[in-house]
Each structure stands twice: as structure tokens, then as C-alpha cells.
N, C-alpha and C positions, 0 to 999 in steps of 0.2 A: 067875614073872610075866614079860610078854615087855614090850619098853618102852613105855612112854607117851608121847603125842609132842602136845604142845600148840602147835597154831598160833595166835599171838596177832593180831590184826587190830581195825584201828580207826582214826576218824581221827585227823588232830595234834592230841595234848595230853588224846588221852581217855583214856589212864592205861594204854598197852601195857608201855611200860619199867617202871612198877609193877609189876603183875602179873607180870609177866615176871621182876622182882629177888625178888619175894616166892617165888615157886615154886622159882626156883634156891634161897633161902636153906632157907627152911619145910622144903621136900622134897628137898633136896642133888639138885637138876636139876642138868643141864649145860643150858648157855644159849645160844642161837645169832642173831646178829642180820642183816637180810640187808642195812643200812646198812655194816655194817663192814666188810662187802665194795670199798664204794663208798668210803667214809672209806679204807679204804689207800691205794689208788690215787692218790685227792686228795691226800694227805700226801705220800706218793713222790713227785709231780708238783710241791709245793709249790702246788697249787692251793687257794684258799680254800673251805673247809668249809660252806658254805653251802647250804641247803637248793636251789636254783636249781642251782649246782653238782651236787647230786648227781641231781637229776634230769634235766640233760643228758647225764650223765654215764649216765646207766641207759638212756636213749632209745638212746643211740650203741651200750653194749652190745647191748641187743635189735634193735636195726637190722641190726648186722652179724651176729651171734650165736644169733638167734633170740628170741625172748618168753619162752620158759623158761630162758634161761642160768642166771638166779640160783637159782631153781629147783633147777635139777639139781648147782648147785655148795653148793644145804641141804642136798638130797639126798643127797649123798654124807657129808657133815660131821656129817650126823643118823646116820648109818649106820655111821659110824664111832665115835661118841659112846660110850664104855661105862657111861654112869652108866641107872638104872629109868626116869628122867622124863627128859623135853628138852622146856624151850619153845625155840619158834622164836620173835622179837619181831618183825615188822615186813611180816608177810605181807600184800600190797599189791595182789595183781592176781592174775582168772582162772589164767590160766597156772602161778603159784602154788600153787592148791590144786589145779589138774589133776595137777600133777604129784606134788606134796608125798601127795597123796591115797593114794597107790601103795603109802607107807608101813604096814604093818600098824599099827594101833592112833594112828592119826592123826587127832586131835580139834580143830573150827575154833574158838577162842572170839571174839566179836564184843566190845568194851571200847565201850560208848556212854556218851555223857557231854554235856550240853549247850553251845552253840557256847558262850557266855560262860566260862564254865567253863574250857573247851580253850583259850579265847584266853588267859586268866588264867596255867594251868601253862606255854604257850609261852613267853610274856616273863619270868615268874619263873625256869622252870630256864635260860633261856638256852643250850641245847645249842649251836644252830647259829649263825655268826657274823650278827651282826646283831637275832638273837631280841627282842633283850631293849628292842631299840628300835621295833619293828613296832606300827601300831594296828592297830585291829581289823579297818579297810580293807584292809590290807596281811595280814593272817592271812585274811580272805577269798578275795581274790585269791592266795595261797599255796594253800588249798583247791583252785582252778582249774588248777593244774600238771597235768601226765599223769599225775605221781608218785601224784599224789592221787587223781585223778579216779575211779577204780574200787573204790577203800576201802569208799563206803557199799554197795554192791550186794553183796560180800562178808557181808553181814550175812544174805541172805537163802539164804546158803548152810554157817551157821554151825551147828554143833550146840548151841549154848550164846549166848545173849546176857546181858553183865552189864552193867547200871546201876550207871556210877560217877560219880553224882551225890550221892552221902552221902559217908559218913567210910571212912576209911581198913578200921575195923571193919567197917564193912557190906560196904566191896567184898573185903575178905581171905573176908568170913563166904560171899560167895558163889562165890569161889575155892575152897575147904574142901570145899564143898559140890558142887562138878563132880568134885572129885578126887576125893572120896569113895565115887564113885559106881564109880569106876575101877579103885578099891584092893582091892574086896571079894575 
């Protein structure tokens, strides 16, 4: 079987880290985020972890660097990965899937989920510093970053869209149910 390679895309809080922990465990995927890339840096620098932070921090890559830097820095980390599956989490922008595309057997899933919802898991996991204190003015206006801005148009280039506005059940059942299709 040659690998499978799951791009996970969505916006904040509509359930990509889910899906994305599900498949690594379910399917012993390797897992690849393209935050973590950004999160190093910021650590190394002692910079604060902040969603505002990492999307300065990404503009300034792509500025000097090019619009595919992170891209091609999956690219290579996907390529190198020896497990059957790999999700990618956090595939964010055109550039992204232009590239990432190139890969044989590279599948877009689109995580939709309604805005309430998304605001809800923000403040509750509290990932990024600050999360957990944001209303929902403040998660709107995070929507409006660059980081963000190109997420929902991703949708319309996705091979797969899933509805994770049910349970945990519904949205595994229709994870299951992409993979399955792949496995045969």
C-alpha cells in the first residue's frame, strides 16, 4: 500500500487536533503539525505562545521566504515519515495544498463545525495563551488574522467535508468512513 496522507483544514476550534489525534491513535498515523513549526521558534525566542504571535511570526516567514516555506518544510517531514498514514493538522492556506498536493495519495479533509461551537472548544482547551479568557468578540476578530483568513475557501477544495457538530461518535464515524474508502 503506498502512504496515505491526510490534510486536515478547518477553522479555529472546529475539531482538526481531534481528528487529527484520532487517526494518529485508531490507525498508528504519524502526525505532523504545521504550528509546531511556529511554537519552536517562539519557545527558543522565549516569545509568548499566542495565536497573534504565531501569525506574525508566519507573515515574516512567508515574506522573506516565500508563501510555501511551511509547505515545503511538510513536505519533506511527510516524506520522510515511514508509518502507512500521516495526518497533517493545521493546513491553512492555498500555497499549502499547492504544494502539499504533489504528494502521491494526498487527501484535503475540510473539519466544519458551527461558529458557537468553535468559540466553546477555544476557551475550554485553552491551547494558546490568553484562549481561555477571549469572548466571542475577541474569537471573531481572531477569525480576521491572515493566519486565518483563507481556511474557509479551503473547503472548496477539499475532497471530503465533515460535520463536527454532533458527538465525538458521529464525527470518529465519519473519519472511518473516508479512511475506509482508502484502505481497500
Amino acid at each position: 500500500m503506498a502512504k496515505l496522507i491526510f490534510g486536515i483544514t478547518g477553522e479555529m476550534g472546529s475539531g482538526k487536533g481531534v481528528v487529527s489525534k484520532y487517526i494518529e491513535q485508531k490507525y498508528k498515523a504519524g502526525k505532523h503539525r504545521f504550528s509546531t513549526m511556529l511554537r519552536d521558534v517562539l519557545k527558543r525566542m522565549y516569545i509568548e505562545e499566542s495565536r497573534e504571535n504565531m501569525a506574525n511570526l508566519s507573515l515574516t516567514f512567508r515574506k522573506n521566504f516565500g508563501e510555501d516555506v511551511f509547505a515545503k518544510t511538510m513536505y519533506h517531514d511527510v516524506e520522510k515519515d515511514e508509518h502507512d498514514i500521516v495526518v497533517i493538522d493545521g493546513v491553512r492556506r492555498m500555497a499549502d495544498i499547492v504544494y502539499l498536493k504533489d504528494l502521491p495519495y494526498f487527501k484535503l479533509i475540510y473539519i466544519d463545525a458551527d461558529l458557537e461551537a468553535r468559540y466553546k472548544r477555544v476557551v475550554d482547551r485553552d491551547e494558546n495563551d490568553n484562549d481561555s479568557e477571549k469572548t466571542l468578540d475577541d474569537f471573531k476578530k481572531d477569525q480576521e488574522l491572515e493566519s486565518e483568513a483563507q481556511i474557509s475557501d479551503l473547503r472548496n477544495y477539499a475532497e471530503h467535508i465533515v460535520d463536527n457538530n454532533g458527538t465525538y461518535r458521529d464525527l470518529y464515524g465519519q473519519i472511518d468512513e473516508i479512511i475506509k474508502q482508502y484502505l481497500k
